[in-house]
C-alpha positions as CSV (number, residue, x, y, z in Angstrom):
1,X,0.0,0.0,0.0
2,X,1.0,3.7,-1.0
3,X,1.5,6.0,2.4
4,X,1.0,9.5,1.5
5,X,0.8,12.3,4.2
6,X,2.1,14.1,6.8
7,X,1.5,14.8,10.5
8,X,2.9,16.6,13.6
9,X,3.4,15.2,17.0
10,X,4.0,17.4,19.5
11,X,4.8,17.1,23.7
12,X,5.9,18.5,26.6
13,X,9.0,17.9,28.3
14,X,8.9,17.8,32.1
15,X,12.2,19.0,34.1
16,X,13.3,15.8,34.6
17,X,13.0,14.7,31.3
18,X,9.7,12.8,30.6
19,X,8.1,13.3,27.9
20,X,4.8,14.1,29.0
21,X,0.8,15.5,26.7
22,X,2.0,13.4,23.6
23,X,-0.4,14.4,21.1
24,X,-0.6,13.9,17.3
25,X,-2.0,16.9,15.2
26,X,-2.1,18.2,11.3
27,X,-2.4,14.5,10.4
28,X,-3.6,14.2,6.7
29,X,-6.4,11.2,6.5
30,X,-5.0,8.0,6.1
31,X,-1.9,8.3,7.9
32,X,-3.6,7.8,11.4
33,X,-1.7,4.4,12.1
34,X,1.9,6.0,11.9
35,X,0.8,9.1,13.3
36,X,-0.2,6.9,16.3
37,X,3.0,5.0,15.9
38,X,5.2,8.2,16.6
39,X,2.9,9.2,19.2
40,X,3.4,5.9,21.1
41,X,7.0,6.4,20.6
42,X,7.6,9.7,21.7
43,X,6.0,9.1,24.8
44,X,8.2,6.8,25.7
45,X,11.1,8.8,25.3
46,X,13.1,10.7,28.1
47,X,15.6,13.5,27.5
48,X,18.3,15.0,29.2
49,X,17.3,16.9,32.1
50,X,17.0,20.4,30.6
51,X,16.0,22.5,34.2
52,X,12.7,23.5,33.7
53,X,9.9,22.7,31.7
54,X,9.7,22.7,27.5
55,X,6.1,23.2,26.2
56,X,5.2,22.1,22.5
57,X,7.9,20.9,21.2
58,X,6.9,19.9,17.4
59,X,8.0,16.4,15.7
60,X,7.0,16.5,12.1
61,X,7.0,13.4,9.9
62,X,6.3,13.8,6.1
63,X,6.0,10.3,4.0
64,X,5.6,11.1,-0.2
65,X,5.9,7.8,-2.1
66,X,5.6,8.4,-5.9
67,X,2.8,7.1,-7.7
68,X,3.0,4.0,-9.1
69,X,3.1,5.1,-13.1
70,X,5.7,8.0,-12.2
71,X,7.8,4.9,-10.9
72,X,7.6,2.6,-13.8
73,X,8.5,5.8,-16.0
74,X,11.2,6.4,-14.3
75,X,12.7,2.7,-14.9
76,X,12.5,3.0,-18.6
77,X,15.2,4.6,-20.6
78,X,13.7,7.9,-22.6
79,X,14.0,8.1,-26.0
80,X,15.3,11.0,-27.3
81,X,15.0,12.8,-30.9
């Protein structure tokens, strides 16, 4: 299957380091299963202790796959005049 789209996933980062109100947004139709991939993900990370608090950081993720006929073209040699 094809996977065109994009989405943001964006969170908090505590003072410790959690990652904390993991949320996926902007997340073109179709795309909702990686889009709750990342999310899952992300929430699970941890990060160096940065001292205070980071609100809305922004992970963006863009997947283009050409279509199908602009692949094929592009395996067959041109012919030129």
């Amino acid at each position: 299957k094809k996977i065109e789209g994009s989405f943001a996933v964006r969170f908090d980062v505590a003072p410790d380091g959690a990652v904390y109100n993991v949320r996926a947004v902007d997340v073109t139709a179709g795309i909702e299963p990686l889009a709750k991939m990342w999310s899952d993900t992300i929430g699970q990370w941890t990060f160096v202790k940065p001292g205070q608090a980071v609100a809305d950081v922004e992970h963006r993720r863009i997947y283009l796959y050409a279509r199908e006929e602009d692949a094929e073209s592009q395996k067959k040699p041109q012919a030129t005049l």
